[in-house]
C-alpha positions in Angstrom: -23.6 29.2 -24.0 -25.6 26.2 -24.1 -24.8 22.6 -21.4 -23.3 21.3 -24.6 -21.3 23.6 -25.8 -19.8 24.1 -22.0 -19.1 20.8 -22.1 -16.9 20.7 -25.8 -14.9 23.8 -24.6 -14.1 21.7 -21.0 -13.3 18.5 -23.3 -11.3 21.2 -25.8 -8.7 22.5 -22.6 -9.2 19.1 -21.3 -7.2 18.0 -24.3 -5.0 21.1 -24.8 -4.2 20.6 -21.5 -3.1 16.5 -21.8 -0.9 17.1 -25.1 1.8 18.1 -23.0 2.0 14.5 -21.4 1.0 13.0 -24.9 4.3 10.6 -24.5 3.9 9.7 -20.9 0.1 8.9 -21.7 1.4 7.0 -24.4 3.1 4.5 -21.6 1.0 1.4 -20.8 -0.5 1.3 -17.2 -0.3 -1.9 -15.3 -3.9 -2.9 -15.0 -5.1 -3.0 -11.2 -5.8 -6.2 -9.2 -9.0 -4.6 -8.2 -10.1 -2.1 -10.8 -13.6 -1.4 -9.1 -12.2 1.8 -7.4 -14.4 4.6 -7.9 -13.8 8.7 -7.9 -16.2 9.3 -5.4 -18.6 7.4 -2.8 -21.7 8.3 -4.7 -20.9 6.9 -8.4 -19.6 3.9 -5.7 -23.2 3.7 -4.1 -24.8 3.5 -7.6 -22.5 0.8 -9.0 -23.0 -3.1 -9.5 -20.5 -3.8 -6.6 -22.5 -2.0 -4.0 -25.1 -4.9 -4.3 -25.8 -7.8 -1.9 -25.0 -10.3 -5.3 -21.6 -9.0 -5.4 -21.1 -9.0 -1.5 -22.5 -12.6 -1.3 -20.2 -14.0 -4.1 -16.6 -12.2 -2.9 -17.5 -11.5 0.6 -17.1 -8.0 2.4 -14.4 -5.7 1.6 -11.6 -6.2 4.0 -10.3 -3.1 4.7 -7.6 -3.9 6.8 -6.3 -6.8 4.4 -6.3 -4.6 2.0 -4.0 -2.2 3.8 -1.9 -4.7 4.7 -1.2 -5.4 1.3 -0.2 -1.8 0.2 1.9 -1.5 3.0 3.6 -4.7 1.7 4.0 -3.3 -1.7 5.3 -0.4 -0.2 7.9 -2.0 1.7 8.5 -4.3 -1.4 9.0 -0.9 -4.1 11.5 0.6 -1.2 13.5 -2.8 -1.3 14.2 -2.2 -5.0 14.6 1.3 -4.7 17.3 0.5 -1.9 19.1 -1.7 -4.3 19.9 0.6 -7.4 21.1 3.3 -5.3 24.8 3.1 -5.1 25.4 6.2 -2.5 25.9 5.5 1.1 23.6 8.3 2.1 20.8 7.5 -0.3 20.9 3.9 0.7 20.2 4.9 4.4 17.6 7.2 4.1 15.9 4.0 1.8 16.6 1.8 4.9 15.2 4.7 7.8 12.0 5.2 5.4 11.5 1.3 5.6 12.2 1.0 8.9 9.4 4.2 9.5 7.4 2.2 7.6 7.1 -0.8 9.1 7.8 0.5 12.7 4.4 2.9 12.3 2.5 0.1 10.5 3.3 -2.6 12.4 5.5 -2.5 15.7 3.9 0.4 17.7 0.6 -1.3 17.3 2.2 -4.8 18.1 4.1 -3.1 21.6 0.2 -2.1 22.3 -1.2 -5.2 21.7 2.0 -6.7 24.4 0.8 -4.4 26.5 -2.8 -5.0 26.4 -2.1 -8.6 27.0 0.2 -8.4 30.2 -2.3 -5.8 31.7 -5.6 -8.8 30.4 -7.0 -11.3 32.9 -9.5 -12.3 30.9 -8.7 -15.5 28.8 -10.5 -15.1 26.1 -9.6 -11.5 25.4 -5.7 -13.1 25.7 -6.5 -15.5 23.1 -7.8 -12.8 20.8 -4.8 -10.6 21.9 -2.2 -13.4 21.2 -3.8 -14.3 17.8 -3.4 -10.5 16.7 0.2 -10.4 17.9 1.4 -13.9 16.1 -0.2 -12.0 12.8 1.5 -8.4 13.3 4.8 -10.4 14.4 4.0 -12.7 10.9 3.9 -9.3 9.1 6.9 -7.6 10.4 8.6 -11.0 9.1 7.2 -10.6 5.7 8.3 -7.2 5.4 12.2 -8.4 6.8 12.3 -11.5 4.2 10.5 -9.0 1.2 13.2 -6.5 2.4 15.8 -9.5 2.0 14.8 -10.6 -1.4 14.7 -7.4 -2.8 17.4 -5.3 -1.5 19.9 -8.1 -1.6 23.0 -5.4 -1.8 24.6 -5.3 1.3 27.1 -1.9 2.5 30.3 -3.7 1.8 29.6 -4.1 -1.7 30.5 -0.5 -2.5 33.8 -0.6 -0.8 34.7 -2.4 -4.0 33.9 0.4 -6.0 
């Protein structure tokens, strides 16, 4: 078989294969803040935001940020999933996964950081310490007032029901 006919039998099952999901494909997709993602890092490496112009006009990727901001939609999409769960038991599991969450994310690296600092002598490392714990302590209170604000259903609620 030729490269092209290959490639119409791979597009033919490729199609056969996405009929089944034909309704679900059929639901719109919330476009992505940052739709430059790429499948792989090569087709990144050959792309327009891989160039010095794009770097120079939105600054380096922060990885980290970014991260950060997952981790915060994360917390933000177990919120709302803790508040239309009505069992007791589903409801806590919601709550322990959050709590995993942002005790992996954010407090065992803040206890490090504490520790790094009592054990410092050096001042300006301390500053640099204390500037990274005020912003893990900032995120841990973003996740409790996105936690708040989204999962406003408190235990005694059910007793009602």
């Amino acid at each position: 078989m030729s490269d092209e006919e290959i490639e119409d039998r791979r597009e033919f099952i490729r199609y056969y294969l996405l009929k089944d999901f034909e309704l679900l494909l059929l639901i719109p997709v919330k476009p992505r803040e940052n739709g430059f993602w790429f499948s792989d890092y090569d087709e990144f490496k050959e792309s327009a935001f891989n160039t010095w112009d794009f770097e120079k006009m939105h600054g380096p990727f922060d990885k980290y940020g970014y991260r950060v901001k997952k981790v915060l939609e994360q917390v933000k999409d177990l919120a709302l999933l803790h508040s239309c769960i009505s069992q007791p038991e589903g409801r806590a599991n919601i709550h322990a996964r959050f709590e995993t969450v942002v005790q992996n994310e954010f407090r065992i690296p803040l206890l490090g950081l504490i520790e790094k600092y009592r054990n410092t002598f050096d001042e300006g490392k301390r500053a640099d310490l204390r500037r990274k714990i005020s912003k893990l302590s900032w995120y841990i209170l973003e996740c409790k007032a996105i936690w708040q604000r989204y999962s406003p259903w408190e235990d005694f609620y059910l007793d009602d029901y």
